[in-house]
N, C-alpha and C positions, 0 to 999 in steps of 0.2 A: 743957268737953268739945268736939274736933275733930267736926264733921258733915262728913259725906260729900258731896261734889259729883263727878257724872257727867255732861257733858258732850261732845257730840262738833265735832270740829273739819273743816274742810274743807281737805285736800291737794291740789294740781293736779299739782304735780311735783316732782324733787328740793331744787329750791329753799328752795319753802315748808317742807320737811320738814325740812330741815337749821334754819332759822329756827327753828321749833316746837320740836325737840329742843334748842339752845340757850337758847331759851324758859326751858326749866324750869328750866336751869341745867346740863343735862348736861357732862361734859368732853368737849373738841373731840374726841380717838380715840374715845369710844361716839359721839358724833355721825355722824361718817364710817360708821361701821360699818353704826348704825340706820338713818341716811337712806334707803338703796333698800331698807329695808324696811317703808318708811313708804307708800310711794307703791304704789298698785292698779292694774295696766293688766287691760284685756281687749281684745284682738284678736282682728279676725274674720279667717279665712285659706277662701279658696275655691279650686277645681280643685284638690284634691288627692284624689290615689287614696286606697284602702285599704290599700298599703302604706306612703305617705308618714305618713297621720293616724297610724296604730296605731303607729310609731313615734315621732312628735312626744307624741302621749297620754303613752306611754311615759315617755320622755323630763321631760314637765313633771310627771308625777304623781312621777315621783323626786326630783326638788326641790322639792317641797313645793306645786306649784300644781296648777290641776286643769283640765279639756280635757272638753267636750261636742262628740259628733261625730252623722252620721246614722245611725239604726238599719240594723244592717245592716253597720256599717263593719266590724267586729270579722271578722267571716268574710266579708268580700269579697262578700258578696252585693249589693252596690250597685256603680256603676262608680265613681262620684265622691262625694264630700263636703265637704259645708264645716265648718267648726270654730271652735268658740269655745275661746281659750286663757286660762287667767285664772292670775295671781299677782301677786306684788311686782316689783318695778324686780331686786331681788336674786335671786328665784327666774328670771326670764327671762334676766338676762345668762349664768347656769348652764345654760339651756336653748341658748342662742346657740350657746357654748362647745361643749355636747354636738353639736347638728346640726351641727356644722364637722368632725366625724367621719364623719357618716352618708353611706351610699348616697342613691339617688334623687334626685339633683339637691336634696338640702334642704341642700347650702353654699350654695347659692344662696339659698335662702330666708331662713336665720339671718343675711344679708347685709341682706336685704329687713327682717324684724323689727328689727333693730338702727338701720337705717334711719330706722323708722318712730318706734321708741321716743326715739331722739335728737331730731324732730322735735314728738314730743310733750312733750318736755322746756319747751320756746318760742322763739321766734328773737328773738336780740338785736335792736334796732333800727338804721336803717340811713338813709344816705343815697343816695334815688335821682336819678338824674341823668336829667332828662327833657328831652336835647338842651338843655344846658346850663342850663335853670331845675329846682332841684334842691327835691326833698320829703320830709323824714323819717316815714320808716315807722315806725311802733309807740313812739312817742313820747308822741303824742295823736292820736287822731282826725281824718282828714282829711276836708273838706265838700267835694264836688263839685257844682257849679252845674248846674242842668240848663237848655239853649238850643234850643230846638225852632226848626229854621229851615224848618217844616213848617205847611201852610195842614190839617191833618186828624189831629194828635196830638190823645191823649184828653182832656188835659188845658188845653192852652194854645196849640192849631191856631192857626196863623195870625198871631197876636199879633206875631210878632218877624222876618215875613217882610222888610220891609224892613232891610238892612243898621244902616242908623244905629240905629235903634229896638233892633236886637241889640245891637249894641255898646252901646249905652247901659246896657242890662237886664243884660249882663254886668260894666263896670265897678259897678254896683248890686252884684251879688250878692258880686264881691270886698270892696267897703265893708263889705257885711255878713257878711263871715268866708267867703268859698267860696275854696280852697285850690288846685282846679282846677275850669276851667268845661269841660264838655264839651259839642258842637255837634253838632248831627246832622241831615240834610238829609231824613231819609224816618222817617214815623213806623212806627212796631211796634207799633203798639195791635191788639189782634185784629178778625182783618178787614181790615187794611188793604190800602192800591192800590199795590204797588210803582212804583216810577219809576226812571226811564230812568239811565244814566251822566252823560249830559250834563245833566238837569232837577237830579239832587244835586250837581253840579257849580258850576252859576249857582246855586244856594241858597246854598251854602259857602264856595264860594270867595273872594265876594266881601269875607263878614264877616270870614273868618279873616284876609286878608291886612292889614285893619285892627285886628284883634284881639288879634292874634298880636304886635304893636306897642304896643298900648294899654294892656295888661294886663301885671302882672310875676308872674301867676299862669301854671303850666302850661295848656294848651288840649289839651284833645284833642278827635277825629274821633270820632262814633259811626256807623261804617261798617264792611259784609263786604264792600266791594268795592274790590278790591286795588289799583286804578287813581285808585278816591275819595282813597286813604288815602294814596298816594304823590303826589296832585296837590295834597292838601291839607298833608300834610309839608312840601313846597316852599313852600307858602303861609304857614308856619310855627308847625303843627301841632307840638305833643312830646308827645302820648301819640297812641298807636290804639286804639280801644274795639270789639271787635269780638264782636259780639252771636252768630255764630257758629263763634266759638272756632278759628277758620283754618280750619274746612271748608266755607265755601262760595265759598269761591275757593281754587281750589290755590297763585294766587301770593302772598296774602297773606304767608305765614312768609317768602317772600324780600323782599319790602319790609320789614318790622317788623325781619330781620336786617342788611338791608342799612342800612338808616338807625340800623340801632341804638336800636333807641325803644321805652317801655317797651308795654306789649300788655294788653289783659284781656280775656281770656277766658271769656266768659260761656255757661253751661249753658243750652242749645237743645233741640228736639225738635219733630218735627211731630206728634207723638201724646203720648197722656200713660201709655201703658204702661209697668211696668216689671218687673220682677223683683227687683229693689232698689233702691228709690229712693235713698239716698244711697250704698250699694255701686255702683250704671250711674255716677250723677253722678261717683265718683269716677274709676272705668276713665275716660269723657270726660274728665275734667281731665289725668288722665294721657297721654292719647293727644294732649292738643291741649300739654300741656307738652313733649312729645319734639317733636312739631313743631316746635313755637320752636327749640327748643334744638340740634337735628342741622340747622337751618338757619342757626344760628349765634349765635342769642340766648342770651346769659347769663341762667342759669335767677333771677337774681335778680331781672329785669326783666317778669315774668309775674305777672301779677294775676290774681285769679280771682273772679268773682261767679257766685253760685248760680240767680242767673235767675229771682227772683221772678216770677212770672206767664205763662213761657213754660213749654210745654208739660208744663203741672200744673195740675190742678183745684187746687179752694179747698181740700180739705183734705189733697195733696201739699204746696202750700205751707205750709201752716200747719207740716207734719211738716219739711219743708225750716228754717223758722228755728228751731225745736224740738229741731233736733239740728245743728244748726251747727260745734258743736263738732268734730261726727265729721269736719269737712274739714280739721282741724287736722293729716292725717298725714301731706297735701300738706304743708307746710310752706310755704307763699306764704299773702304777703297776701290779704284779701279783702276785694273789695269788694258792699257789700249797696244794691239800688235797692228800694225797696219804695212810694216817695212816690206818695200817692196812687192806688193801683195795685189792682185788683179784690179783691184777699187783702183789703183796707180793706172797700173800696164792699160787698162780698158779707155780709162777716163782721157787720157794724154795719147794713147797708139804706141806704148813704149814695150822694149821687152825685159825682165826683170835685171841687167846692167844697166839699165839708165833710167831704174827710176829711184834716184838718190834726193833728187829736188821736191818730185812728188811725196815719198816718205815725207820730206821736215816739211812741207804744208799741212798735212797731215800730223806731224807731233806738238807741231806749233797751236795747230785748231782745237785738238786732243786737251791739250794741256792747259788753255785758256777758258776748255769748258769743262776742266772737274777732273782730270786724268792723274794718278801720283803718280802712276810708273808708264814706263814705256817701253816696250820690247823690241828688237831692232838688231839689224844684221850690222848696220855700219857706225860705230860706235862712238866715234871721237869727233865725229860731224852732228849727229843726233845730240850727246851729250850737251854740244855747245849752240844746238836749236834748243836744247832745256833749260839751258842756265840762263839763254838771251830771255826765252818766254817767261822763266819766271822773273826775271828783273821786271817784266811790265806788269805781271798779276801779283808780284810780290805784298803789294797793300794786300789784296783780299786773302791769300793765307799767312800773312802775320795777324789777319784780324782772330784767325780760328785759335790761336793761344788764348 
């Protein structure tokens, strides 16, 4: 006698689905068919009126999904709303089709959804070209070395002030697997003393110009100042790391496009309010990607990190790696810094020498939920929490080829 087994399985995208349905042995035409009705999106849609929602509701509850909106929305008694739209891959593309009809400016939206949804599908991997030393994305996990050429970072002040002593600790960290080292003349630890142009300048310049020589790894600059990142380019810098995302210098997007180099843009704030924490974060990433991009940067060259420890308490952050995922609708890389970093020290009561354990829970979780690079002080332990993590997630990005 057959017994019964119920089990459920885990979908990300059309990919997996289409897999699974041949799985059981389906024929390829039911496959096709099933696929987008395999896969479950939910999208959050915000500023829209009570005309816009009541017609998108509309809309999705006719194809079979379903739309939560604010009370109130149905008789216009609210100004705005936001919305939750939920269905299959197959009930939205019907919803796409239909708003490509409607009034109110929602062709434009169904442009945006369709966007998003193709985004969330996952992006092949890619060859970036970082002023000629080149790194594949979404292949495996990339280690970024971190070079503090700072006498008052939180972690390793001081240490690497003298040039040779850098260099030395950076060819180290390529031995032990860092894939780019990135260098940075002012530390960001909270509280810290800003310094001058010309003080990050004699910090940097003098390593990069031996570095940038010495290594056959990319280097990049971790600097907002648009004059650091263009004197250190020359010095032969190939990435820019800029910790506040092109707005604290207006001319940074013209260096990043003018040199053609790849950029990452990391989420900032002088206060930790928000209204949405990973909704703000996203609007910022978008605002600092049109930058690049209408300044002349191809949007493939845009990196994004979520900014562990700047402006977010202990349990924004926590919520920050927690939903990771939700930045997937940018569709760019991301890179995640968390190495030793207060989210650790707070969570555990440690002081930044012993939180080596805390880091690789943290690159581990990073990396399981959508992370390509990771930045990190301890290199050859990190490297080999990446190689172990992607042996388990390796099916889902061999799926992205």
């Amino acid at each position: 006698m057959l017994t019964f087994g119920v089990r459920n399985i885990n979908i990300a995208n059309q990919l997996e689905a289409y897999e699974s349905i041949t799985g059981i042995g389906s024929d390829s035409t039911g496959c096709s068919i099933m696929t987008p009705k395999a896969v479950h999106r939910v999208l959050k849609i915000t500023g829209l009126r009570p005309e816009q929602a009541n017609i998108i509701k509309q809309q999705i509850l006719s194809c079979g999904g379903e739309a939560a909106v604010t009370r109130g929305t149905v008789n216009s008694t609210v100004e705005s709303t936001c919305m939750l739209i939920m269905g299959t891959i197959n009930q939205f593309d019907k919803l796409v089709k239909k708003l490509y009809l409607q009034p109110f400016n929602l062709k434009s939206l169904a442009a945006e959804i369709k966007e998003v949804l193709a985004k969330l599908e996952g992006r092949k991997p890619y060859s970036l070209d970082c002023r000629g030393k080149k790194i594949d994305i979404g292949v495996r996990t990339l280690v970024m070395g971190i070079l503090n050429i700072t006498p008052d970072s939180f972690s390793d002040g001081g240490q690497y002030i003298d040039p040779e002593k850098a260099v030395e600790r950076a060819k180290l960290m390529v031995e032990e697997g860092a894939d780019i080292i990135d260098v940075g003349g002012e530390s960001t630890r909270p509280g810290h003393t800003p310094v001058s142009l010309e003080e990050e300048l004699q910090r940097v310049i003098p390593v990069l110009e031996v570095l940038s020589k010495q290594v056959n790894v990319p280097v990049s600059i971790d600097t907002y100042k648009a004059e650091v990142a263009r004197k250190a380019l020359d010095a032969g810098a190939n990435i820019i790391n800029d910790q506040w995302a092109l707005r604290a210098d207006k001319e940074m997007a013209k260096v990043v496009a003018q040199y053609n180099v790849p950029v990452i843009l990391m989420h900032n704030k002088s206060d930790n309010f928000y209204e949405d924490l990973i909704g703000d974060m996203v609007d910022y990433f978008r605002e600092g990607i049109e930058k690049a991009v209408l300044a002349g940067l191809p949007r493939e060259k845009v990196i994004l990190d979520p900014g562990i420890g700047f402006g977010k308490d202990l349990e924004q952050n926590l919520q920050t790696m927690n939903r990771l995922k939700e930045l997937d609708c940018l569709g760019q890389p991301i890179l995640l810094g968390t190495s030793r970093k207060s989210l650790i020290g707070k969570t555990l009561d440690l002081p930044s020498s012993e939180r080596k354990e805390g880091t690789a829970a943290t690159v581990a979780f990073g990396i399981a939920n959508g992370a390509e690079i990771i930045r990190v002080h301890d290199v050859k332990e990190m490297a080999r929490v990446a190689r172990m993590t992607d042996a388990m997630v390796k099916v889902r990005k061999e799926q992205r080829v």
